[in-house]
Every structure is written in C-alpha cells, then in structure tokens.
N, C-alpha and C positions, 0 to 999 in steps of 0.2 A: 209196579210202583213200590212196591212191599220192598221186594229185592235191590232195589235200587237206594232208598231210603235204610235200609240196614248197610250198605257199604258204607254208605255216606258216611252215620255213626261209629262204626267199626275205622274210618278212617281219623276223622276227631277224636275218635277216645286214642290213637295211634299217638297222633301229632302232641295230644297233651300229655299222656307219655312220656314221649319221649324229652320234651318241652321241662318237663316237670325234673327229671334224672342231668337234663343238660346243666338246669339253675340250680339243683341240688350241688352238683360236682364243682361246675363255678365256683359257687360260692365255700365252699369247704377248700379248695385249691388257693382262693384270697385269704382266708381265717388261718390256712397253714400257712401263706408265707407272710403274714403280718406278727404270727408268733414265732416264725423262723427269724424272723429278722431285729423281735424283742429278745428273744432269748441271746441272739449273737450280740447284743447291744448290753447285756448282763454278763458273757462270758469278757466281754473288751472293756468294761467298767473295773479298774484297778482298783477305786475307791472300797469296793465293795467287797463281804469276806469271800477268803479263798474259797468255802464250802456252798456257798451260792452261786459262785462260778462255774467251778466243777458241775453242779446239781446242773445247769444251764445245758453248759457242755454236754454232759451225760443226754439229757434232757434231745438235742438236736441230734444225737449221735442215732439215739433209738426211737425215737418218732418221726423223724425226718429220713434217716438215712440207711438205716440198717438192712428193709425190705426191699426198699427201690434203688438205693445208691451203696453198695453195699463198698464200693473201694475207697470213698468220703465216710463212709462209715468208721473202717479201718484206721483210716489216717484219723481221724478226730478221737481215734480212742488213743490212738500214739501220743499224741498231744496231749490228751488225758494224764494216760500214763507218765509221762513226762513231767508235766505240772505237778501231778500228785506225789513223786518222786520227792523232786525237789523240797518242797513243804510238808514231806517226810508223812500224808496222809494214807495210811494202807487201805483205809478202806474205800476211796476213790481209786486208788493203785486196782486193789482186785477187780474192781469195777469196767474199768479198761481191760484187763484181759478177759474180764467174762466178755466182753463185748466185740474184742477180737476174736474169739473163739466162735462165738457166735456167727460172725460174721465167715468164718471160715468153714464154718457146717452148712452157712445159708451158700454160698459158693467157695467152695475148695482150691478152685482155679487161681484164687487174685493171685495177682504179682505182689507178692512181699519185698519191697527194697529195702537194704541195708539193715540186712539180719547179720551178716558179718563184723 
C-alpha cells in the first residue's frame, strides 16, 4: 500500500509540474506577443519622434527576433539602418549593424539579398 500510494504522489507532483512550466510558458508567449504588437504599433506611429521608433524597432529586432528568428531579425535592422540613414541618426545607424552582425555570428549561413 506504501508503494502504491508514493506513485500516486510522485505522479501528481509530475502532473503539476509539468502543468505549472505549461501556464508559465503560455502566458510569457501572450505577454511577448501583446508587446510585440505594441511596439510594432510605436515603430508605424509617424506622429511620434523618430528616436522612439527606432528605440521600438531596435526594441522587436532583439527581444523578439534576434535568438529565434534570426533572418527577421536581419531584415528589421536593414530597415533600421535605413530609416536611421535617412534622418541622418548615426547612432541608430551603428545600432543596426551591431545587430546585423550579430545576427551573423548567431547564424553565419543567412541569405544576405541585395549586397550588390
């Protein structure tokens, strides 16, 4: 009966567990895309200054994408770089290649288009 009643428990401490790491993840997975999707709503706000957009930008480029999505990563610093360009801000300019770079240590491999 001993034996029996210690699986039992060994099994419930399993379930909530596991139970526990499942709603942990859930819910960090909703929190990141309810900020993924305020931030993208801050980089497409014209109203707003250029240096808060970028910071947005920047923002989604390496919290969202750099680890997991490393070729969105890429492209969002091009954009970066791009915008930062134009409104003549170097230091969102450096910004974007550290993050290209980065992205290029975390995988070597990506397809770079239109380096020509």
């Amino acid at each position: 009966m001993y034996h029996y009643n210690q699986q039992i428990r060994h099994s419930i401490l399993s379930i909530v567990v596991v139970s526990f790491f499942f709603i942990i993840s859930t819910q960090e997975a909703s929190a990141q895309q309810i900020n993924l999707d305020s931030l993208m709503e801050v980089w497409k706000d014209e109203t707003l200054p250029d240096t808060s957009r970028l910071q947005a930008l920047e923002k989604i480029t390496w919290d969202v994408h750099v680890y997991t999505q490393p070729d969105s990563a890429y492209y969002y610093a091009q954009i970066l770089y791009d915008f930062a360009e134009r409104k003549e801000l170097r230091i969102h300019m450096s910004s974007a290649l550290h993050t290209q770079g980065a992205v290029l240590r975390i995988k070597p491999k990506i397809v770079i288009r239109n380096l020509a």
